[in-house]
C-alpha positions in Angstrom: 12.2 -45.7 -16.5 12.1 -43.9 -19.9 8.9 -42.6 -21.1 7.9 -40.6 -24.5 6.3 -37.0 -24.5 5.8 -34.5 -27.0 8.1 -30.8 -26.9 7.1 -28.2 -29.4 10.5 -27.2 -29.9 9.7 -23.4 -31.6 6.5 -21.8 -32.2 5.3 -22.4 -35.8 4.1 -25.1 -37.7 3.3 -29.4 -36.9 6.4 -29.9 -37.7 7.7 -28.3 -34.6 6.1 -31.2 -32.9 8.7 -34.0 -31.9 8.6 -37.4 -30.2 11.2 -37.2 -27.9 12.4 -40.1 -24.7 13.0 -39.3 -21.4 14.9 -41.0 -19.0 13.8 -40.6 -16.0 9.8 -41.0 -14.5 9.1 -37.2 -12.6 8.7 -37.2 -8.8 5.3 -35.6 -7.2 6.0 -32.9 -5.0 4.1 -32.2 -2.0 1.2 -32.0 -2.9 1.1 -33.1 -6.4 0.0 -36.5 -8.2 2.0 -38.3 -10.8 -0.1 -39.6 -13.3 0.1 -42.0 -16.4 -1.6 -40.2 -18.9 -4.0 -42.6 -21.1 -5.6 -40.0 -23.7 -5.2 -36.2 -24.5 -6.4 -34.7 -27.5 -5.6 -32.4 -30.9 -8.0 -29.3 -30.6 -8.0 -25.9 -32.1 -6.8 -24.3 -29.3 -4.0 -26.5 -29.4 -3.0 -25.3 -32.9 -3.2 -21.8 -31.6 -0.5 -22.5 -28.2 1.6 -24.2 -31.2 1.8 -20.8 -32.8 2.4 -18.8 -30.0 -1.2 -17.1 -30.3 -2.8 -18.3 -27.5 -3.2 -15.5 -24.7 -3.2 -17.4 -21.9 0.3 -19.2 -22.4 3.4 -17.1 -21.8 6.0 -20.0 -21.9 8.2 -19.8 -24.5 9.6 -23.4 -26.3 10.7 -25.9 -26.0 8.1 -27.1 -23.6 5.5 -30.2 -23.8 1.6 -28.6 -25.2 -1.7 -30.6 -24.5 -4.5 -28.6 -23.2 -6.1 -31.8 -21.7 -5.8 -35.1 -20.5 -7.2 -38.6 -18.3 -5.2 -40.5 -16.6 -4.3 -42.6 -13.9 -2.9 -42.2 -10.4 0.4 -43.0 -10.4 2.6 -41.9 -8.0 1.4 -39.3 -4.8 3.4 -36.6 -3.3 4.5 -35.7 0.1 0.9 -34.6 2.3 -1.5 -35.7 -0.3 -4.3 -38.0 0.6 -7.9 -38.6 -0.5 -6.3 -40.1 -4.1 -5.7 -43.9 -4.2 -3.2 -45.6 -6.8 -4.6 -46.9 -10.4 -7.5 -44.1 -9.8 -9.0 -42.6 -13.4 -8.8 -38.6 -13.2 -9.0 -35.9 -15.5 -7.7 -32.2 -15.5 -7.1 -29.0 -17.9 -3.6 -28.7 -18.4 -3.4 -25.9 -21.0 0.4 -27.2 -21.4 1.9 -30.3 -20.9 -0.8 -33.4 -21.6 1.1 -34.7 -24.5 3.3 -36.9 -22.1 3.3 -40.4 -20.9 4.1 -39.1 -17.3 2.8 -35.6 -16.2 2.9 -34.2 -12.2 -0.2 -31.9 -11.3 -1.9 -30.3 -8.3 -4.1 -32.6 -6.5 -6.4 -30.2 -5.3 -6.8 -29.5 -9.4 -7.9 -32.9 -10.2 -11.5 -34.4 -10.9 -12.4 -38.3 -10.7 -13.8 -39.9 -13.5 -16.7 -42.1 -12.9 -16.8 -45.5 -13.9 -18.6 -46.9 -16.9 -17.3 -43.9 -19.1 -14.7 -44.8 -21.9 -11.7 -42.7 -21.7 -12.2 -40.6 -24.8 -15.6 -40.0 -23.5 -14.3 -38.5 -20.9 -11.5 -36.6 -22.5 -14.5 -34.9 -24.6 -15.9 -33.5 -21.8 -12.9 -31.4 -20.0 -12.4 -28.7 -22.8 -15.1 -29.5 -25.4 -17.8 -29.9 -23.2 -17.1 -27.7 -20.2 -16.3 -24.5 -22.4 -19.9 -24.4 -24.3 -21.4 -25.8 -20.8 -19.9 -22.6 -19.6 -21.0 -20.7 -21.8 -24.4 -21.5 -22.4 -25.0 -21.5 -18.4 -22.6 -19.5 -16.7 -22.1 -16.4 -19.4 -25.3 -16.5 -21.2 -27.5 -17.9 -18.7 -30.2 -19.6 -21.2 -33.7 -20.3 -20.8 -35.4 -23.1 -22.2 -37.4 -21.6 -25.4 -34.7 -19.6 -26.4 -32.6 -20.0 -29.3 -28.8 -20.1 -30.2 -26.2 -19.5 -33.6 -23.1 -21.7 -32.9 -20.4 -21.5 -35.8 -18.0 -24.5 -35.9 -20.9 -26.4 -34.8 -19.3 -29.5 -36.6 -16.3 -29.4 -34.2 -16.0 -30.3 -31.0 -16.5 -27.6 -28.8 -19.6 -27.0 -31.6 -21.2 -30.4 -31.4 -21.1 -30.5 -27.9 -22.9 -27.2 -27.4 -25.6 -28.4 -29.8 -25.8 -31.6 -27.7 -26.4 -29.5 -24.6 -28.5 -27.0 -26.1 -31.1 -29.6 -27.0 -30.8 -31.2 -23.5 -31.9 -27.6 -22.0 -34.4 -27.0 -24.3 -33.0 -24.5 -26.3 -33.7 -24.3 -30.4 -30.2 -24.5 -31.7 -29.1 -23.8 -35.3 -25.3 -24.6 -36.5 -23.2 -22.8 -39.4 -19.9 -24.9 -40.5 -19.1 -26.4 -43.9 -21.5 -28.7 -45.9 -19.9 -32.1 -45.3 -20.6 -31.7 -41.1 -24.4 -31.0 -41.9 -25.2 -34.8 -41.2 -23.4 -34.5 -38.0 -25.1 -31.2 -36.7 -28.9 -32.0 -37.8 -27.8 -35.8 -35.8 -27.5 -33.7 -32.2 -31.1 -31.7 -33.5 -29.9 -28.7 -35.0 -30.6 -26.9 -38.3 -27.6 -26.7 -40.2 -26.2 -23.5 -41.8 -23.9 -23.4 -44.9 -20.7 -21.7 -43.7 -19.9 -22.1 -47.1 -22.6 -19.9 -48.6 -21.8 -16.8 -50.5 -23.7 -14.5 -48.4 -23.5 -16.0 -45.2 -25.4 -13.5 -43.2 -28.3 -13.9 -45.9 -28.3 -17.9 -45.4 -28.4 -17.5 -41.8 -31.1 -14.4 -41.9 -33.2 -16.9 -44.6 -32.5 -20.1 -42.0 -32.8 -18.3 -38.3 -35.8 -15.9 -39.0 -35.9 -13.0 -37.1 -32.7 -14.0 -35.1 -31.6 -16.1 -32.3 -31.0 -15.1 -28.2 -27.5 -16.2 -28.6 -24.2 -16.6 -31.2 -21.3 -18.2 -30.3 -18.4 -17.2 -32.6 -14.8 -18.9 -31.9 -14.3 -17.7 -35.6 -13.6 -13.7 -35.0 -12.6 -11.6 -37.4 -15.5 -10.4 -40.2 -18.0 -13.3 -38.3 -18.2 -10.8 -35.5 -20.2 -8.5 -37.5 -22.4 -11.1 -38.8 -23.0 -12.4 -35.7 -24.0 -9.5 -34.4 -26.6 -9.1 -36.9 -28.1 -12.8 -36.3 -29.2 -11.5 -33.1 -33.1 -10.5 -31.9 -33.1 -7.3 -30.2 -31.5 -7.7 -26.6 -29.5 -10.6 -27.6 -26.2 -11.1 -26.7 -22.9 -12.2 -28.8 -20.1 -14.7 -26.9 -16.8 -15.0 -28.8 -14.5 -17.6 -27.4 -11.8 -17.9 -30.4 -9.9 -15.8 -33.1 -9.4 -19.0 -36.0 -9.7 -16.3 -38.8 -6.7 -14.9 -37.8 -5.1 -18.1 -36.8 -5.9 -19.4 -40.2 -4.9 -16.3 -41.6 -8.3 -15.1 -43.1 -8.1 -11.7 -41.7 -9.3 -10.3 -38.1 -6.9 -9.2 -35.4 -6.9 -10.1 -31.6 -6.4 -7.1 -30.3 -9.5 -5.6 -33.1 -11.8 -8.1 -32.0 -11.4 -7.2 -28.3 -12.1 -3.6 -29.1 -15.0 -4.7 -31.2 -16.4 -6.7 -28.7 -16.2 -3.8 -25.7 -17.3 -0.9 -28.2 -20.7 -3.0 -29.3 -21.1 -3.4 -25.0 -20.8 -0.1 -24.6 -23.2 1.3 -27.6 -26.7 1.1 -27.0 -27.4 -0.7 -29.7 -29.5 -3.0 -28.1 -27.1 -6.4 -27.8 -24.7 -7.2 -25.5 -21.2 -9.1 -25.8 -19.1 -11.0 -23.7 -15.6 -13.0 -24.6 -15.2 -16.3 -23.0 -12.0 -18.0 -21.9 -12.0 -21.5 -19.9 -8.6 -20.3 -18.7 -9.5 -16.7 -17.7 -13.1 -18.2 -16.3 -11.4 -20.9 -14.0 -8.9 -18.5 -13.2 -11.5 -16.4 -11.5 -14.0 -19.1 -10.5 -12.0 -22.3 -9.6 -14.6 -24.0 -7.9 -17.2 -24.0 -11.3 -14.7 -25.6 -13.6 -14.5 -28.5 -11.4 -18.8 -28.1 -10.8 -19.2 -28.4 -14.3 -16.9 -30.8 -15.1 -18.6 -33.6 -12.7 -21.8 -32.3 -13.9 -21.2 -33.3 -17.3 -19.7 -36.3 -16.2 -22.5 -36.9 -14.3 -24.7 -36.3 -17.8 -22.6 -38.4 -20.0 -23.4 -41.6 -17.7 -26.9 -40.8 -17.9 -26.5 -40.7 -21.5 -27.7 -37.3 -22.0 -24.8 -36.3 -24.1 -23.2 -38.3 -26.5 -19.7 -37.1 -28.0 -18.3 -37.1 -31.0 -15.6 -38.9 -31.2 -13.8 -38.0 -34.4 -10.9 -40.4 -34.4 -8.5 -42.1 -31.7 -4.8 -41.7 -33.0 -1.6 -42.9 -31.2 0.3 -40.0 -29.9 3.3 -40.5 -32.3 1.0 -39.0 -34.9 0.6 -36.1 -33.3 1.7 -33.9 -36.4 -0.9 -35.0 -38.8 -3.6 -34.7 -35.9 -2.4 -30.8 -36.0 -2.8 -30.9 -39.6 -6.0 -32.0 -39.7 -7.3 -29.9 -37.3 -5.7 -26.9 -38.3 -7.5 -28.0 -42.4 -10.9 -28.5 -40.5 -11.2 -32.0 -41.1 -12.4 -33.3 -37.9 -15.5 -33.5 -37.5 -16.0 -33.7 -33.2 -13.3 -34.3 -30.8 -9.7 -35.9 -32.8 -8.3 -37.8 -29.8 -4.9 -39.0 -29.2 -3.9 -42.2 -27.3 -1.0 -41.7 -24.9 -0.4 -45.3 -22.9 -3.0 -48.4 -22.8 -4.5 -49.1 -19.7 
């Protein structure tokens, strides 16, 4: 049976991005499900594996990107059990989700819970379990405390505001003036990223300094970010888009930064956070976490935001758009009907 997927055929630009057929449906091995994938997404972190800058992908093209996906049982492998056919599940892929047909670990798998749409809970596997993580596992915030997100129009952003409010936490978001509306909707105060002293608007706007920045921006935002905080607060990083983007900043720079300013008694602390590296290390909390904010997305305590739903054969413009920062939440991309 032929079926369509996505192969990034060199690393470089959207257009590298082609709809392709395949012939033949894979077979699960032991212990794998086949699945019918219903929805992945376009995401930053997508744009960065589609330039080859993403640390935690070594595979050279051609080979299918998607960091995430829901889908439904399809097929099960030899010894696997526990999984019935036409079940809804979810899982971070990093690489491969942009196929109708994908084959994963079972043991890797979560179960989505009825009553959530499936671009609901698409939002939740990368978008929602990265700021979850970092908010609880890395930074380990209190209610009364405060928070600096930049991006906060994005996904990953608006989710963290979303979940920031829900633990009590004062949260205040820097992006670009047309995703104000959006942040102060999820109870932030808004920042203008587009201000011409940045560090000034956000020293006017957050006082004496929040508890917590989150910076997927890297580069000269590091520096700023530092200086947002209160005495013994503490900077996360979880992105390089500067250099991405190509408005300055080096991986390999911002790493050293980030260890140096540890080291220093300066009074802060600083930590970079990777979902890949983090469930690497701790596979048990990504699939916690997960089912945790499925659990609070039925309950209606978080409420994505759901950019756009595009068919998968416009894949390329999705990258475009998310590579301009257009999208204001989550830009998802439908795969198969149900």
């Amino acid at each position: 049976m032929p079926y369509s997927q996505v192969v990034l055929t060199s690393f470089g630009g959207p257009e590298n991005l082609d709809l392709r057929t395949v012939e033949t449906l894979p077979k699960p091995a032991p212990g794998e499900v086949r699945m019918r994938v219903l929805v992945t997404s376009a995401a930053f972190t997508d744009v960065m594996i589609r330039k080859g800058l993403y640390p935690d992908v070594k595979e050279k093209p051609p080979f299918v990107p998607g960091y995430d996906l829901v889908g439904l049982v399809d097929a099960l492998g030899p010894g696997v059990d526990g999984w019935a056919m036409g079940e809804r599940i979810a899982d971070l892929t990093t690489i491969g989700a942009y196929s109708q047909y994908v084959c994963l670990p079972a043991d890797r798998l979560t179960r989505v819970p009825d009553g959530v749409s499936d671009e609901d809970a698409l939002a939740m596997i990368i978008s929602a379990v990265t700021p979850y993580q970092m908010l609880h596992r890395v930074a380990k915030a209190q209610a009364g405390q405060s928070l600096l997100i930049h991006g906060a129009g994005g996904a990953v952003g608006s989710a963290m505001l979303q979940l920031a409010r829900d633990a009590g936490v004062t949260a205040f978001g820097s992006d670009v003036a047309a995703k104000h509306d959006l942040i102060r909707r999820f109870g932030a105060t808004a920042i203008n990223a587009e201000a011409d002293d940045e560090e000034a608007a956000i020293r006017e706007t957050a006082g004496a300094g929040v508890d917590f920045v989150f910076d997927p921006l890297g580069g000269e935002s590091l520096s700023r970010s530092l200086h947002a905080l209160k005495p013994g607060g503490m900077l996360i990083a979880f992105g390089f888009q500067n250099e991405v983007l190509g408005r300055g900043g080096s991986i390999p720079l911002d790493f050293a930064k980030l260890k140096l300013w540890d080291w220093l008694p300066n009074g802060h602390a600083t930590a970079f956070y990777s979902i890949g590296a983090m469930r690497r290390k701790h596979p048990e909390w990504f699939k916690e976490d997960l089912a945790a904010l499925f659990e609070m997305l039925a309950e209606g305590r978080i409420d994505p935001a759901i950019a756009e739903v595009v068919p998968l054969s416009e894949v390329r413009r999705a990258h475009e758009r998310v590579e301009a920062g257009e999208v204001q939440g989550k830009l998802v991309l439908r795969v198969s009907e149900r």
